[in-house]
C-alpha positions as CSV (number, residue, x, y, z in Angstrom):
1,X,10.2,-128.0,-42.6
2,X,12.0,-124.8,-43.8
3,X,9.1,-123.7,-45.4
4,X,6.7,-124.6,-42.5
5,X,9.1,-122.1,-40.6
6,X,9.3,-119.1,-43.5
7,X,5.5,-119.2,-43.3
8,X,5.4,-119.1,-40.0
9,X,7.7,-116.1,-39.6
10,X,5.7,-114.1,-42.3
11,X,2.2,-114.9,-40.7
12,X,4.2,-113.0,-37.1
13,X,5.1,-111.0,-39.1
14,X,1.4,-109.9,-40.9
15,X,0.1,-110.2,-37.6
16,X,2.4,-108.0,-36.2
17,X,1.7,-105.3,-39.1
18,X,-2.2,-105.5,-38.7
19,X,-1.3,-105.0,-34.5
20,X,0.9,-101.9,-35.2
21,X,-2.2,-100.6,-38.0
22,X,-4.7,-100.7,-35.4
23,X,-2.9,-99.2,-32.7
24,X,-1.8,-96.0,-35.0
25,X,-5.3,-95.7,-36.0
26,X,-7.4,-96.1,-32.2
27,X,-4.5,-95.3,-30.3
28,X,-4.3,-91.6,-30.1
29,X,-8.1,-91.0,-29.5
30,X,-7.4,-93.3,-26.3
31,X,-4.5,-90.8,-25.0
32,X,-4.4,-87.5,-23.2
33,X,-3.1,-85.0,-25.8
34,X,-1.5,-82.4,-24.1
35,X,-2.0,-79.7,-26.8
36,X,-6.1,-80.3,-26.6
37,X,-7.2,-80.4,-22.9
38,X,-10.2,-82.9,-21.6
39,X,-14.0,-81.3,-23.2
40,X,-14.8,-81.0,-19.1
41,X,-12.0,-78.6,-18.2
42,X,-12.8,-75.4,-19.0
43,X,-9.5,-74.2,-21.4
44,X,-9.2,-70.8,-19.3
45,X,-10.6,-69.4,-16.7
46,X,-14.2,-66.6,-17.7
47,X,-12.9,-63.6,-17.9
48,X,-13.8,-62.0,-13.9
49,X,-14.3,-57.6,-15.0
50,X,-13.1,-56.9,-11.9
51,X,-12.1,-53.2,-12.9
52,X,-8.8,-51.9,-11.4
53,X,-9.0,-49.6,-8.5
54,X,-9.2,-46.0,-8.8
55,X,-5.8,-44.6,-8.9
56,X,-3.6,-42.2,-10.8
57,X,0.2,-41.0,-10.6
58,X,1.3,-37.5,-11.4
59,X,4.6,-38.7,-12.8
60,X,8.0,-37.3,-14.2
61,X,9.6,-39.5,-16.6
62,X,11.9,-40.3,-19.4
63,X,11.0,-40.9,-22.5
64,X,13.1,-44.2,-24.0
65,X,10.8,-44.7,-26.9
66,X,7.5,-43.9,-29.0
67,X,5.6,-45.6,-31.7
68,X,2.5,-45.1,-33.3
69,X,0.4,-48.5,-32.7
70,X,-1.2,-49.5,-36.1
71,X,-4.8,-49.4,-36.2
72,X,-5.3,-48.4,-32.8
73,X,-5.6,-44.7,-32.7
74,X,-2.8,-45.0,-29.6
75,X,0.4,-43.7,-28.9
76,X,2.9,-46.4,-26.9
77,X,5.9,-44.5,-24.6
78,X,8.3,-46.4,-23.0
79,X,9.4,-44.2,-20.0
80,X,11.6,-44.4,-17.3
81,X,10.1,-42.9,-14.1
82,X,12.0,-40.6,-11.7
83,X,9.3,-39.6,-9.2
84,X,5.7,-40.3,-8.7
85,X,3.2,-38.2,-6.8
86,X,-0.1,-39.3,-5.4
87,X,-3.7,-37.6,-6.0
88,X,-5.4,-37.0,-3.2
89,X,-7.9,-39.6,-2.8
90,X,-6.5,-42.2,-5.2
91,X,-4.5,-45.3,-5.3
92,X,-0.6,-44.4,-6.4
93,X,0.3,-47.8,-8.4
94,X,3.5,-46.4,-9.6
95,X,5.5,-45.4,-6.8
96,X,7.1,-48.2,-6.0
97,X,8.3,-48.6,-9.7
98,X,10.6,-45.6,-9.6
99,X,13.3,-46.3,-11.7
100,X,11.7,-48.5,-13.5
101,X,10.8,-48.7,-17.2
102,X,7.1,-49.2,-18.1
103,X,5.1,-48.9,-21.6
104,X,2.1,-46.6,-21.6
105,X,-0.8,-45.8,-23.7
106,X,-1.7,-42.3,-25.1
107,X,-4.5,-41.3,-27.4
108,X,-2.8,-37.6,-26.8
109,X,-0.4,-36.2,-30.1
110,X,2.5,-37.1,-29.3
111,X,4.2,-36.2,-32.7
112,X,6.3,-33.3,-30.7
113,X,7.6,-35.6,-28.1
114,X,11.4,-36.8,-28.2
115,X,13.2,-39.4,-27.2
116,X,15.4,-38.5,-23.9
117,X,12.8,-35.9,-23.2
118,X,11.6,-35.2,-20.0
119,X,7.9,-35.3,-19.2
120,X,5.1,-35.1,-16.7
121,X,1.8,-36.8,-17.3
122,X,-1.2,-37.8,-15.2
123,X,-1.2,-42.1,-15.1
124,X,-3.8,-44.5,-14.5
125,X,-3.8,-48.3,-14.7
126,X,-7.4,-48.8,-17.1
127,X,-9.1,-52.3,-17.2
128,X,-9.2,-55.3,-15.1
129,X,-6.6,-57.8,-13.9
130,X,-6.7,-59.8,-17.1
131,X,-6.7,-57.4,-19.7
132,X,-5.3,-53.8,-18.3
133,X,-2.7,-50.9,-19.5
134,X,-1.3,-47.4,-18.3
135,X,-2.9,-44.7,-19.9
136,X,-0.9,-41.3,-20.0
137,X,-3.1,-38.1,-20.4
138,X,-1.7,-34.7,-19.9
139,X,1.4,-35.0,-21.2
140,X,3.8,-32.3,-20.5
């Protein structure tokens, strides 16, 4: 009788093994796995090119930082704007960031340039809602 009842608790428990086996194996391809989204939902959105709006800032400014971007052939300021003007005809992005500190892209030299130095350059916001920066030109 005890026997009868030792092989009955180590056929539950075989059973039970070969149960927990087969769910670790087809389990997971029966889940949602939040790091891989469903094959019919599009990961992101396609990219849209709408290009940014003509605009550009004649802007006085700060200059917090600089570094050379590797590989790149740009320039990167970190500026702090005082003032903002608009060009005639063109969107002025920037002047409700006065006072603010913003990163900007320059293919310009900008090897003479100094931190704390105050500058004027021409701005524009380049690209399209998804992929965009500030380009500086005629740096001052």
């Amino acid at each position: 009788m005890i026997q009868g009842a030792h092989t009955k608790k180590i056929t539950v428990t075989l059973l039970l093994t070969i149960i927990s086996i087969v769910m670790l194996v087809l389990w997971p391809g029966c889940q949602f796995s939040p790091s891989l989204p469903p094959s019919d939902i599009p990961s992101e959105p396609p990219p849209s090119r709408v290009p940014a709006v003509p605009n550009e800032s004649i802007v006085t400014a700060k200059i917090i930082d600089i570094k050379k971007l590797p590989d790149s052939g740009f320039w990167e300021l970190i500026i702090d704007i005082e003032k903002s003007e608009t060009v005639p005809g063109l969107a002025n992005i920037l002047e409700q960031r006065i006072g603010e500190k913003i990163a900007v892209r320059t293919t310009e030299d900008a090897t003479k340039l100094k931190k704390d130095q105050i500058i004027t350059a021409h701005l524009s916001l380049v690209g399209d809602e998804r992929n965009h920066y500030i380009s500086a030109s005629n740096i001052r």
